[in-house]
PyMOL Python script that loads the backbone (N, CA, C, O; Angstrom):
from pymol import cmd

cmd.read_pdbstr("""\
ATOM      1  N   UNK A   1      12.879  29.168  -6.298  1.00  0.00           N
ATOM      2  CA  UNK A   1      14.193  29.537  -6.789  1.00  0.00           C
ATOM      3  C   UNK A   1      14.126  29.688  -8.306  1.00  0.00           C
ATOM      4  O   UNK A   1      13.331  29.101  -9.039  1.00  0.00           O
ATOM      5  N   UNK A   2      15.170  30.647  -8.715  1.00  0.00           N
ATOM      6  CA  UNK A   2      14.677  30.856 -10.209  1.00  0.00           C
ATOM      7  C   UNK A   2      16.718  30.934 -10.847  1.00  0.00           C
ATOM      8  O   UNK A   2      17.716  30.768 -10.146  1.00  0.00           O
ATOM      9  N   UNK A   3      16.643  31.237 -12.338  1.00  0.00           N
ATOM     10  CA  UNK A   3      17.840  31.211 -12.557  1.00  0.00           C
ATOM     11  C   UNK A   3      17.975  32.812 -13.294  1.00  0.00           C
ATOM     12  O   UNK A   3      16.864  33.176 -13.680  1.00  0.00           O
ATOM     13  N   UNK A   4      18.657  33.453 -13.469  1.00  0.00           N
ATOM     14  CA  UNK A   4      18.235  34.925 -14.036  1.00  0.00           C
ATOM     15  C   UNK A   4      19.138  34.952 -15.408  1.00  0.00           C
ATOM     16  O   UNK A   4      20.324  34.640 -15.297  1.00  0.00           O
ATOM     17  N   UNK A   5      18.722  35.243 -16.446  1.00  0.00           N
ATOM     18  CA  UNK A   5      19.782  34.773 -17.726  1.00  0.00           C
ATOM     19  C   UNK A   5      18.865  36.723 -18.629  1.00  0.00           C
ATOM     20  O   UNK A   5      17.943  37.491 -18.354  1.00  0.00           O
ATOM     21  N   UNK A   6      19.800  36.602 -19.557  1.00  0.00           N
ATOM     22  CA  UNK A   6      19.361  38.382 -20.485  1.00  0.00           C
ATOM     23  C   UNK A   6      18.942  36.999 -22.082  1.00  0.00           C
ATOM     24  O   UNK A   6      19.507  35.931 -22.319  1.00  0.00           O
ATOM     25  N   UNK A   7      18.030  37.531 -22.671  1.00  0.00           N
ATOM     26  CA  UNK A   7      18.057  37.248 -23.911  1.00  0.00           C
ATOM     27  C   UNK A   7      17.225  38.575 -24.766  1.00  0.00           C
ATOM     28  O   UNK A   7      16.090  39.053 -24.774  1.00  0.00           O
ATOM     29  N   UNK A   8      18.791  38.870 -25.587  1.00  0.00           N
ATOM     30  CA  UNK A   8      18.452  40.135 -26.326  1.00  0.00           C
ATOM     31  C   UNK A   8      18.371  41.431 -25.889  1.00  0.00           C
ATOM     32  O   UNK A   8      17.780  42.375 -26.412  1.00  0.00           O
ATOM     33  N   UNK A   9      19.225  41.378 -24.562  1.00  0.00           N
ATOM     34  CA  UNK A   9      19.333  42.439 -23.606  1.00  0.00           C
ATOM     35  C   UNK A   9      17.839  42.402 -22.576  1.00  0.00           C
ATOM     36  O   UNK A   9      17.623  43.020 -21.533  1.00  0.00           O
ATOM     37  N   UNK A  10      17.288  41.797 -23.043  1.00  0.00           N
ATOM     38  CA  UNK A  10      16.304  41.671 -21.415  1.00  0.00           C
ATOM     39  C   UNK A  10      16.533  40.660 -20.214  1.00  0.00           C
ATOM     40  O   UNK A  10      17.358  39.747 -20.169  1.00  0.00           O
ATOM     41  N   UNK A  11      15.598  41.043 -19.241  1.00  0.00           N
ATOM     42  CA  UNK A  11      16.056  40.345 -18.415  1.00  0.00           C
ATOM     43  C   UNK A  11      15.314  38.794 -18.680  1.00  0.00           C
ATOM     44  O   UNK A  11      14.754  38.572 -19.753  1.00  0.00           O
ATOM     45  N   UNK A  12      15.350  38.169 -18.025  1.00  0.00           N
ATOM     46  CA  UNK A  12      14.959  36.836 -18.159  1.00  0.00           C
ATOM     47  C   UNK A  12      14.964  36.047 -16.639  1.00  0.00           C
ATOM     48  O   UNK A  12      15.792  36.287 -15.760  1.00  0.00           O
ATOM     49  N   UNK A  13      14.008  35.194 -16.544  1.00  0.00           N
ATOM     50  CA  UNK A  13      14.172  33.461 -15.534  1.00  0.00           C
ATOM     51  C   UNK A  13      13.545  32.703 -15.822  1.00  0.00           C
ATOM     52  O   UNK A  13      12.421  32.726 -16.324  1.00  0.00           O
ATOM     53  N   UNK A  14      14.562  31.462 -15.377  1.00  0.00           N
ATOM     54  CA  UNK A  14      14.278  30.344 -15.689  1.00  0.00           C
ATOM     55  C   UNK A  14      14.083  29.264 -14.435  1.00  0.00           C
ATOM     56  O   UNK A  14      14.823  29.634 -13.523  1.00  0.00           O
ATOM     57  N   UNK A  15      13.372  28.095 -14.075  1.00  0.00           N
ATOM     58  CA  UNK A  15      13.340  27.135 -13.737  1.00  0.00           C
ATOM     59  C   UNK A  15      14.852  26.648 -13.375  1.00  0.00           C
ATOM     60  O   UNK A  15      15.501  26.829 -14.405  1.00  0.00           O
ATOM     61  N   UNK A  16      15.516  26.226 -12.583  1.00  0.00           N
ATOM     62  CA  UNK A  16      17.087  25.359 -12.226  1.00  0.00           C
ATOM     63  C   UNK A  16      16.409  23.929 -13.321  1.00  0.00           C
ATOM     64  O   UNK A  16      15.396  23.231 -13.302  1.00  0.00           O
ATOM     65  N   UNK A  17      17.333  24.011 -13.976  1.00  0.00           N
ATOM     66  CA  UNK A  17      17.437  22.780 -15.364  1.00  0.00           C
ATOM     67  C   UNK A  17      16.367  22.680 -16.237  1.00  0.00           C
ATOM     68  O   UNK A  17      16.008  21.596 -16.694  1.00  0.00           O
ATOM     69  N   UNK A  18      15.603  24.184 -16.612  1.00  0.00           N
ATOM     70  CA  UNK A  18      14.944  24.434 -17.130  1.00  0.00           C
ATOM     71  C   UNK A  18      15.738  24.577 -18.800  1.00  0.00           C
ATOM     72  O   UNK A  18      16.697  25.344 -18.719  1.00  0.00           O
ATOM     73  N   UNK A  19      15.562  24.079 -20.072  1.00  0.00           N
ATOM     74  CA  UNK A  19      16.373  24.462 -20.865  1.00  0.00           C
ATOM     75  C   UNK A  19      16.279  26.026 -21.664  1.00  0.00           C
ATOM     76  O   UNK A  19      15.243  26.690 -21.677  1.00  0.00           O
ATOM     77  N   UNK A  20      17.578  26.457 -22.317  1.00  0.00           N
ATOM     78  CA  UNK A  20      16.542  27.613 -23.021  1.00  0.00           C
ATOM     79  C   UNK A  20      15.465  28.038 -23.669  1.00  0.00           C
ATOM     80  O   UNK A  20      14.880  29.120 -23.609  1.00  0.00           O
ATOM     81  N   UNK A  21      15.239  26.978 -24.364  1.00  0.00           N
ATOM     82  CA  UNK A  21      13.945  26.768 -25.290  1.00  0.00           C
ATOM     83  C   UNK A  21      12.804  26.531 -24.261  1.00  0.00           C
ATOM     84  O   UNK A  21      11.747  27.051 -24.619  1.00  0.00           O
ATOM     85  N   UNK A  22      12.762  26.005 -23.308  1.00  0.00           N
ATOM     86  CA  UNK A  22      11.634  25.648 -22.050  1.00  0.00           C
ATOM     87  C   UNK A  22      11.699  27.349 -21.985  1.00  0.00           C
ATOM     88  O   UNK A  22      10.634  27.941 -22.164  1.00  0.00           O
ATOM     89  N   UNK A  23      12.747  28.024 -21.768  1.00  0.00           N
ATOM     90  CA  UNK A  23      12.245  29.059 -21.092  1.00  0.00           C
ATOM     91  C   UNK A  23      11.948  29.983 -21.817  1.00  0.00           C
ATOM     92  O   UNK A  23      11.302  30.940 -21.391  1.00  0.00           O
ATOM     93  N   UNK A  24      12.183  29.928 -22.528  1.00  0.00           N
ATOM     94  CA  UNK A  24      11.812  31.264 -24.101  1.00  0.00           C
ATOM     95  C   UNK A  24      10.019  30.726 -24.283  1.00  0.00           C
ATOM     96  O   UNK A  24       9.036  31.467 -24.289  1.00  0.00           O
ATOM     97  N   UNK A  25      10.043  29.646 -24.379  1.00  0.00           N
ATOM     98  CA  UNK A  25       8.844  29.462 -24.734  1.00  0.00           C
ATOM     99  C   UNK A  25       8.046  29.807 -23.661  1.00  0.00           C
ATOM    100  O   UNK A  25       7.030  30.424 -23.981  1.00  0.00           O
ATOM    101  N   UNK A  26       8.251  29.527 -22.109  1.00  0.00           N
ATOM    102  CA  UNK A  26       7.597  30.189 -21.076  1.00  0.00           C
ATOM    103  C   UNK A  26       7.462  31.509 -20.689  1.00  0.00           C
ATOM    104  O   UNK A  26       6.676  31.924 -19.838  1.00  0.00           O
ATOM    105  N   UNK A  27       8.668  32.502 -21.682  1.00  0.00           N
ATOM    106  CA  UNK A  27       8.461  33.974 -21.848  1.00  0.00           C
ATOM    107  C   UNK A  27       7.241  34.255 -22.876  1.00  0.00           C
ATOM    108  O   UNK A  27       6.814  35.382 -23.127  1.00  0.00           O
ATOM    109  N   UNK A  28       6.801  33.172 -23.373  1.00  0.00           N
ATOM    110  CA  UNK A  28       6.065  34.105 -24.616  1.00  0.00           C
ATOM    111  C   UNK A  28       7.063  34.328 -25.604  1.00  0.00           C
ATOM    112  O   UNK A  28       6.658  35.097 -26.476  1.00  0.00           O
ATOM    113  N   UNK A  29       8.422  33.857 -25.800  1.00  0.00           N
ATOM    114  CA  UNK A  29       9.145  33.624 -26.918  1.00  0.00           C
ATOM    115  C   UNK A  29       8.943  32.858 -27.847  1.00  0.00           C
ATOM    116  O   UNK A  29       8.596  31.712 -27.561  1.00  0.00           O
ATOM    117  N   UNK A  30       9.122  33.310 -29.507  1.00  0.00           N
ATOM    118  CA  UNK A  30       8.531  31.927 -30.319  1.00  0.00           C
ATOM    119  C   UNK A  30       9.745  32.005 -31.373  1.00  0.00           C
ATOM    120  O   UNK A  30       9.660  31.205 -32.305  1.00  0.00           O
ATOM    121  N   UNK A  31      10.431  32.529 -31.362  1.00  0.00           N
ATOM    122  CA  UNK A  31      11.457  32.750 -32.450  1.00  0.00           C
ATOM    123  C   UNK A  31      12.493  33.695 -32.169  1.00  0.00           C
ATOM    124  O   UNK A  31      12.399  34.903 -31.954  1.00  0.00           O
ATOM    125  N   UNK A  32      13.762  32.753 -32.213  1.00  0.00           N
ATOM    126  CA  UNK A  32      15.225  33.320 -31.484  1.00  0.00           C
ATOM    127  C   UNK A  32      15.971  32.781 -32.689  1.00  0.00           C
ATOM    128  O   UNK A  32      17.038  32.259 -32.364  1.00  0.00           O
ATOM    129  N   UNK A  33      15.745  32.762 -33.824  1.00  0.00           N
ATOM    130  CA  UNK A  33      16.753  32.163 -35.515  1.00  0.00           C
ATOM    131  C   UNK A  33      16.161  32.733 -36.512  1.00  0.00           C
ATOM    132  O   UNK A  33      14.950  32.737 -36.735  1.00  0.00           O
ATOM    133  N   UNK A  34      16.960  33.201 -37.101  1.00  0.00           N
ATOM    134  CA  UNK A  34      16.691  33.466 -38.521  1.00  0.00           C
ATOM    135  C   UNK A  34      17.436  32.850 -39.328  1.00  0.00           C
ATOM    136  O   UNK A  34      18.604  32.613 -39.022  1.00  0.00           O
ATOM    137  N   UNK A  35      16.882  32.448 -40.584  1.00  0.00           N
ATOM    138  CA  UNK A  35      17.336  31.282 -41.803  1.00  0.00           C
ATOM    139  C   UNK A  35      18.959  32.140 -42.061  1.00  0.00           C
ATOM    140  O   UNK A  35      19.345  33.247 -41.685  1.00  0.00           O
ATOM    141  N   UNK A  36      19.436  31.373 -42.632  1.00  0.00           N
ATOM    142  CA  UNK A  36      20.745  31.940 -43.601  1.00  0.00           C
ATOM    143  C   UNK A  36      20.109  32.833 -45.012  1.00  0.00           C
ATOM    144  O   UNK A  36      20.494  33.946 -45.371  1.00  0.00           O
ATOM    145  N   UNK A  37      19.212  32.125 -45.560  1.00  0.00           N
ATOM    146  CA  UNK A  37      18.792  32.590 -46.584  1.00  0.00           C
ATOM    147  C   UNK A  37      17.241  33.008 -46.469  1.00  0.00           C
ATOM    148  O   UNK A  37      16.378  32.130 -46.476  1.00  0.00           O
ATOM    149  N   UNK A  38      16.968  34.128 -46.383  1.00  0.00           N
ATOM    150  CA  UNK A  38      15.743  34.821 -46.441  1.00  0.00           C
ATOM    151  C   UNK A  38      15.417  35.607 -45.313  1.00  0.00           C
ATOM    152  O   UNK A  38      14.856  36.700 -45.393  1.00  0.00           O
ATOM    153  N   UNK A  39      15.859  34.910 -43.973  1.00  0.00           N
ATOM    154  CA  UNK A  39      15.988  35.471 -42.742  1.00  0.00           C
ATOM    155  C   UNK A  39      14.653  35.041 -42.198  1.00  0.00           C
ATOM    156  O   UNK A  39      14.246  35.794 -41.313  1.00  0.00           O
ATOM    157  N   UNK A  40      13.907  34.085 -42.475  1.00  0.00           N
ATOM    158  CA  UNK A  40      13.240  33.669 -41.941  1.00  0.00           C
ATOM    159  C   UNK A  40      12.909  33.183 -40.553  1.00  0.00           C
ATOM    160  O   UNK A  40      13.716  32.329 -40.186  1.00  0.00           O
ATOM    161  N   UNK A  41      11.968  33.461 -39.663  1.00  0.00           N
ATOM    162  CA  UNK A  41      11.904  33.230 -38.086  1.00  0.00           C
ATOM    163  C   UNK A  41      11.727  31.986 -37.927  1.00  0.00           C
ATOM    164  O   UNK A  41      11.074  31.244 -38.660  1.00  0.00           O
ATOM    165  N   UNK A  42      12.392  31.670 -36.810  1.00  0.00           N
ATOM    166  CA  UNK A  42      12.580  29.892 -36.362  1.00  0.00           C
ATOM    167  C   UNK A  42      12.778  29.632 -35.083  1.00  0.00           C
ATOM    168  O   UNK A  42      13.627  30.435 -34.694  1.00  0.00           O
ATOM    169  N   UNK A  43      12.468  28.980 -34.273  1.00  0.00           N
ATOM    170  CA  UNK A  43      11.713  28.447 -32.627  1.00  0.00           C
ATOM    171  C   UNK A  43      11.932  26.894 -32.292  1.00  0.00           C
ATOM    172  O   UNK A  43      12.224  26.030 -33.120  1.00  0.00           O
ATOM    173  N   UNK A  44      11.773  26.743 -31.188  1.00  0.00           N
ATOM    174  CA  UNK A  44      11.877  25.277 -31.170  1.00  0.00           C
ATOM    175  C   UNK A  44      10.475  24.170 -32.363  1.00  0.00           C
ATOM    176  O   UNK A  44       9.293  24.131 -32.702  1.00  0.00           O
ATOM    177  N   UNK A  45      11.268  23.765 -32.458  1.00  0.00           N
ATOM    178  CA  UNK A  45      10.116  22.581 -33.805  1.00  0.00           C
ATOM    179  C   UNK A  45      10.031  21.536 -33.145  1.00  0.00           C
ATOM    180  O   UNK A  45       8.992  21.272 -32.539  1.00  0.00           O
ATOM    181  N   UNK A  46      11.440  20.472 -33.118  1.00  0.00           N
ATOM    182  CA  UNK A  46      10.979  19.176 -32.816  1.00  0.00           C
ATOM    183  C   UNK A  46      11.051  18.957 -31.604  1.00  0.00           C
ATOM    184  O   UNK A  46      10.345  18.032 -31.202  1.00  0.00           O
ATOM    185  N   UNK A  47      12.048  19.819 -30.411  1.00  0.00           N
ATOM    186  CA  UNK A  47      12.300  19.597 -28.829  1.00  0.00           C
ATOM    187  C   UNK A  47      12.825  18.850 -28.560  1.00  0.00           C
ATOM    188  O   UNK A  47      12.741  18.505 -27.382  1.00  0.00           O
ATOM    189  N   UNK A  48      13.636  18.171 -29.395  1.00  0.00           N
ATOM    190  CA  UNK A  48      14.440  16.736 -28.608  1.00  0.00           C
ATOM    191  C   UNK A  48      16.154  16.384 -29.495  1.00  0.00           C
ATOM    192  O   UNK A  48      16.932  15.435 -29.578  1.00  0.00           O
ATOM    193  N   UNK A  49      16.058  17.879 -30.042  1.00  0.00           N
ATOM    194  CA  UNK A  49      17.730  17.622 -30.629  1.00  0.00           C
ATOM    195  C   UNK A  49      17.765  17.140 -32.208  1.00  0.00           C
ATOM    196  O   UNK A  49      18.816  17.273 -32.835  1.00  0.00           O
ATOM    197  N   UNK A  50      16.943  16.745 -32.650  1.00  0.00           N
ATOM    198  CA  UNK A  50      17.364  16.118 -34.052  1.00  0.00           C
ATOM    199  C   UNK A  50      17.271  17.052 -35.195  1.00  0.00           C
ATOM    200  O   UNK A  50      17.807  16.756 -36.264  1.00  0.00           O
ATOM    201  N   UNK A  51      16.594  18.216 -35.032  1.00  0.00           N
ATOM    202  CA  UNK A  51      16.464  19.257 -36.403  1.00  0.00           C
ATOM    203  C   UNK A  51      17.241  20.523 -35.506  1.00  0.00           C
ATOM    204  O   UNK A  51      17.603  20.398 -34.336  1.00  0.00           O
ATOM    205  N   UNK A  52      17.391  21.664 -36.274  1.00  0.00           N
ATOM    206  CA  UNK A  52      18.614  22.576 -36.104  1.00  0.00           C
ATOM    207  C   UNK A  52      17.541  23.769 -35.812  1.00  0.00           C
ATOM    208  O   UNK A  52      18.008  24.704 -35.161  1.00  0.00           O
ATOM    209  N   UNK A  53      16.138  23.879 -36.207  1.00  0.00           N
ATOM    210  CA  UNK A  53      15.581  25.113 -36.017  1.00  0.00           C
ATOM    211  C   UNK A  53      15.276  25.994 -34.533  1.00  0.00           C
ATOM    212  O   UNK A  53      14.553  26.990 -34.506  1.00  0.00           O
ATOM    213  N   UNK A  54      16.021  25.380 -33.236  1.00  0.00           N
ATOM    214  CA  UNK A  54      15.736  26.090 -32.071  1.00  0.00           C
ATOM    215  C   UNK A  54      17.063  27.045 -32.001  1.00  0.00           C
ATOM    216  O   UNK A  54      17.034  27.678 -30.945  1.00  0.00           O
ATOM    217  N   UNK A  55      18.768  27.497 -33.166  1.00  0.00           N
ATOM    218  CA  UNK A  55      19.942  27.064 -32.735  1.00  0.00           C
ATOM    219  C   UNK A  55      19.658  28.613 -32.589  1.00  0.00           C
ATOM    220  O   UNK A  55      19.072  29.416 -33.316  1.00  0.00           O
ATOM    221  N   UNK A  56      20.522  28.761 -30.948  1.00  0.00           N
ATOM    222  CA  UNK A  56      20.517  30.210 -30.358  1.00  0.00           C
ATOM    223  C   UNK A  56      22.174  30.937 -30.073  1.00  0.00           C
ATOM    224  O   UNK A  56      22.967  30.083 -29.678  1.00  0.00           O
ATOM    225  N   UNK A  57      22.640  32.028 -30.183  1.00  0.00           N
ATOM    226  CA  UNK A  57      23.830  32.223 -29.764  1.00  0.00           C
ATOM    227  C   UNK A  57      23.796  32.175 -28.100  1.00  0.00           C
ATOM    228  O   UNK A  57      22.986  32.953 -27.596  1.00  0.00           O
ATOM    229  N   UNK A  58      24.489  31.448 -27.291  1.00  0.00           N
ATOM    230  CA  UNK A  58      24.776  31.903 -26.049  1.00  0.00           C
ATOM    231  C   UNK A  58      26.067  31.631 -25.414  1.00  0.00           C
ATOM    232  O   UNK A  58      26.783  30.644 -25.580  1.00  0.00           O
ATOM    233  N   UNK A  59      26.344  33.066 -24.353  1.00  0.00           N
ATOM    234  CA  UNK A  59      27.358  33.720 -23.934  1.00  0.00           C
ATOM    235  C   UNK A  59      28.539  33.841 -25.534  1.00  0.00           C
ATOM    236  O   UNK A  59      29.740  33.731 -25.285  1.00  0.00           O
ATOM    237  N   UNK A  60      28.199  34.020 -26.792  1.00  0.00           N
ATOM    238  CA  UNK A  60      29.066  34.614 -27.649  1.00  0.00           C
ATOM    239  C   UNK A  60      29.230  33.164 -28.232  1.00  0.00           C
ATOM    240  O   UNK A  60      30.037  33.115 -29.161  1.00  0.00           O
ATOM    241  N   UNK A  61      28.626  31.945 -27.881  1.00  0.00           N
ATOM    242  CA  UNK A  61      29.258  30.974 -28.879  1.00  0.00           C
ATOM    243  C   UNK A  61      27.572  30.082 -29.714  1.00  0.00           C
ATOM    244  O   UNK A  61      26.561  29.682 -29.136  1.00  0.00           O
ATOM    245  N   UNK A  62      27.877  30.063 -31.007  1.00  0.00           N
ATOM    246  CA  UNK A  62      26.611  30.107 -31.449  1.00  0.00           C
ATOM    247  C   UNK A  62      26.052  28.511 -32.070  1.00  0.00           C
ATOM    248  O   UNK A  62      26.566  27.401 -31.938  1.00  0.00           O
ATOM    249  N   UNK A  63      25.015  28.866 -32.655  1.00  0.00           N
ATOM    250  CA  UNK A  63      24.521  26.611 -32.709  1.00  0.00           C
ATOM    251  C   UNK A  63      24.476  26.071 -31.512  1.00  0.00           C
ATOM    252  O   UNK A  63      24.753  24.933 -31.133  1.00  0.00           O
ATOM    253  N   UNK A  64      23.906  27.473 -30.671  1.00  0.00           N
ATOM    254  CA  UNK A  64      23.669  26.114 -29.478  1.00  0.00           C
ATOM    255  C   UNK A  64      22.287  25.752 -29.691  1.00  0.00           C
ATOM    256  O   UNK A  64      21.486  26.666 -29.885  1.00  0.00           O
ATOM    257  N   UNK A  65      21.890  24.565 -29.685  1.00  0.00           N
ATOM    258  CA  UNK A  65      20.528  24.251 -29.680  1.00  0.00           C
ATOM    259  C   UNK A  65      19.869  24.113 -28.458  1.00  0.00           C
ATOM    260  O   UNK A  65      20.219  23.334 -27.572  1.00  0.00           O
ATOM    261  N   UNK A  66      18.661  25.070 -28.400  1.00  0.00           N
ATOM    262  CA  UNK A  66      17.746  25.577 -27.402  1.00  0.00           C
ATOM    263  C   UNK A  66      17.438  25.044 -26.242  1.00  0.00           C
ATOM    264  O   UNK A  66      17.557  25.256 -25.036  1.00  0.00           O
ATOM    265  N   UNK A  67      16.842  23.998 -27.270  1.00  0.00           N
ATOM    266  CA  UNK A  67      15.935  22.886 -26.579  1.00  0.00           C
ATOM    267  C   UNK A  67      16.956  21.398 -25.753  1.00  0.00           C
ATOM    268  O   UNK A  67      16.552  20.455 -25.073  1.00  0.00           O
ATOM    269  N   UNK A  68      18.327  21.766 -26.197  1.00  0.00           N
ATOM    270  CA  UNK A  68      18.784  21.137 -25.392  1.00  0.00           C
ATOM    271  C   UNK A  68      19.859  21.547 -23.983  1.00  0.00           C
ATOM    272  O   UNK A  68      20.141  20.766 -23.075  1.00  0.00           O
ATOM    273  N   UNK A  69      20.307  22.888 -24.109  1.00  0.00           N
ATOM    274  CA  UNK A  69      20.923  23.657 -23.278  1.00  0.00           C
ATOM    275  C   UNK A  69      20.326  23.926 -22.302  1.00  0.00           C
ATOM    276  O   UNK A  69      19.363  24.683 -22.429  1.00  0.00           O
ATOM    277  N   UNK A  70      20.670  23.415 -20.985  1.00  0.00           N
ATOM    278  CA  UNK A  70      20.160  23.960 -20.102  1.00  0.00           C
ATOM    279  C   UNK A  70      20.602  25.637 -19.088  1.00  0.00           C
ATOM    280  O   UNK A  70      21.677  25.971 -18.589  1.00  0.00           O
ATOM    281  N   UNK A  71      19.625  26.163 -19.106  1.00  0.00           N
ATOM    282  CA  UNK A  71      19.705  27.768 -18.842  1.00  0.00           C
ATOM    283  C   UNK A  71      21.026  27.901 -17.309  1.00  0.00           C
ATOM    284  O   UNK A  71      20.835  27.145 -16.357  1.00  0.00           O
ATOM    285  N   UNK A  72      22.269  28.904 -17.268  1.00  0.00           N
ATOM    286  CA  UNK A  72      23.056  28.736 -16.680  1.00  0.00           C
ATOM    287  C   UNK A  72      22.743  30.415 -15.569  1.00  0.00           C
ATOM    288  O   UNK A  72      22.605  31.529 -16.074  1.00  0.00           O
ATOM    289  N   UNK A  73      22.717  30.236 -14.645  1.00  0.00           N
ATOM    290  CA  UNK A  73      22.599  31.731 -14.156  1.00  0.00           C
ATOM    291  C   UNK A  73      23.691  32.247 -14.725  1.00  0.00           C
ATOM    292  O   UNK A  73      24.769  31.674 -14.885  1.00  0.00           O
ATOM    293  N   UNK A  74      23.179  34.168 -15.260  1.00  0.00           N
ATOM    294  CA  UNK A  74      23.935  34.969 -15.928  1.00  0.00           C
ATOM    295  C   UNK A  74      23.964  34.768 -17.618  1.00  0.00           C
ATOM    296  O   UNK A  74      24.317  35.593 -18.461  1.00  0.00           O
ATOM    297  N   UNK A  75      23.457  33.351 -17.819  1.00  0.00           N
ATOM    298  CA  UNK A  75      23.933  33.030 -19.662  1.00  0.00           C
ATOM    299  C   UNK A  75      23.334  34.308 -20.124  1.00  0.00           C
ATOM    300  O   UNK A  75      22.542  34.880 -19.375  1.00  0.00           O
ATOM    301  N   UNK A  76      23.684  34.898 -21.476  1.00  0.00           N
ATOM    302  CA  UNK A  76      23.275  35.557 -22.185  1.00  0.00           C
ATOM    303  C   UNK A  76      23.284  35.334 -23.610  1.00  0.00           C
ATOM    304  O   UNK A  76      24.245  35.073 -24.333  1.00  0.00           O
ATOM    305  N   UNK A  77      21.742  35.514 -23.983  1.00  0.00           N
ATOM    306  CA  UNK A  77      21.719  34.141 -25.015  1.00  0.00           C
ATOM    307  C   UNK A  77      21.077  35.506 -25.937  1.00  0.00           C
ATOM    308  O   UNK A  77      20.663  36.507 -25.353  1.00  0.00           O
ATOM    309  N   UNK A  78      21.065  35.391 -27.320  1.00  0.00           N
ATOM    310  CA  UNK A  78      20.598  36.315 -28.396  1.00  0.00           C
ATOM    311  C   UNK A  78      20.646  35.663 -29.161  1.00  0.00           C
ATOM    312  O   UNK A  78      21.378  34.674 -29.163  1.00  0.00           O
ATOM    313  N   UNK A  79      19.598  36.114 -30.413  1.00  0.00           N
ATOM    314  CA  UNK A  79      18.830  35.691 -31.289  1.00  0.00           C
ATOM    315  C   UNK A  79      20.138  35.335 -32.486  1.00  0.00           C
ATOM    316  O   UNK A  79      20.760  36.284 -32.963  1.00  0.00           O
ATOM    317  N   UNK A  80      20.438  34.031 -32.863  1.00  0.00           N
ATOM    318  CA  UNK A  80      20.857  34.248 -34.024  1.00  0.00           C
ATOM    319  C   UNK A  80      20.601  34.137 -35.335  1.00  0.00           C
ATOM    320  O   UNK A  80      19.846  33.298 -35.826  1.00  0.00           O
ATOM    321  N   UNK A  81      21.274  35.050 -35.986  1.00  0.00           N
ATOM    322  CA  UNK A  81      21.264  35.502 -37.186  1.00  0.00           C
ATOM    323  C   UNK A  81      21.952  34.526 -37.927  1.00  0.00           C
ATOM    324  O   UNK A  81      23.046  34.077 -37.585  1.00  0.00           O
ATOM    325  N   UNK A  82      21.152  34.089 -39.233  1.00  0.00           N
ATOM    326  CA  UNK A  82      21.886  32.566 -40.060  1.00  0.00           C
ATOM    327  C   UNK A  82      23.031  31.768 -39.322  1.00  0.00           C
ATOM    328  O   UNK A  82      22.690  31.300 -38.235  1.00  0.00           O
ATOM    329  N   UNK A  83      24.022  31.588 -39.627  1.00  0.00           N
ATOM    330  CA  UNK A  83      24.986  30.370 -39.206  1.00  0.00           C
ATOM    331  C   UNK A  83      25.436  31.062 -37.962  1.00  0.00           C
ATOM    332  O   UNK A  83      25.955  30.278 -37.167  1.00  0.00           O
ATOM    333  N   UNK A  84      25.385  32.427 -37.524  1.00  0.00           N
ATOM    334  CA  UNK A  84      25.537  32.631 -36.129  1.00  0.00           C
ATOM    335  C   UNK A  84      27.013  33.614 -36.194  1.00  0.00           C
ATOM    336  O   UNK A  84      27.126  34.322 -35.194  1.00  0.00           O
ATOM    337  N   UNK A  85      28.137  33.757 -37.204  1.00  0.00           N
ATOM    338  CA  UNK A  85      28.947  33.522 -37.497  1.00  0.00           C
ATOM    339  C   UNK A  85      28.931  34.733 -38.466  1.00  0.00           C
ATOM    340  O   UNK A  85      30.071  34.869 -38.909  1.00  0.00           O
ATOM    341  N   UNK A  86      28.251  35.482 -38.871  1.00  0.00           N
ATOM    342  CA  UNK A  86      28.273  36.719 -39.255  1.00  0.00           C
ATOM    343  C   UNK A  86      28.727  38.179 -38.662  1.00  0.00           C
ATOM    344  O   UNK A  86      28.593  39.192 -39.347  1.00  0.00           O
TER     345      UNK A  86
END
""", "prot")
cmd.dss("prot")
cmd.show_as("cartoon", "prot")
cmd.util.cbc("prot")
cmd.orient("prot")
């Protein structure tokens, strides 16, 4: 069984309680953030919630952090851009 989610307009699956960051990283994803300032690329770092560098927009609401969201059939998650909020 799989979960089917779009990130960045592709298709995507995931594992049932697989998180996003589990599954980006199991796409061969390494970077779904860019900095506020410079636009620098950013991925899961620490995996367990305490630093901000995995934070992804999904279904339109943004700072969600990756590595702790677990993947929802249908979510549609895209890369965000600095505070998300631009």
């Amino acid at each position: 069984m799989s979960v089917d989610f779009t990130f960045d307009g592709r298709p995507m699956t995931a594992r049932p309680g697989q998180t996003v960051g589990g599954a980006l990283l199991a796409a061969g994803v390494q970077s779904w953030r860019t900095t506020r300032f410079g636009g620098k690329p950013r991925g899961l770092f620490c995996g367990i919630g305490v630093c901000f560098d995995c934070l992804v927009t999904v279904n339109g609401e943004p700072n969600v952090r990756a590595c702790l969201a677990p993947v929802s059939a249908g979510d549609v998650v895209v890369t965000q851009v600095g505070d998300g909020r631009e």
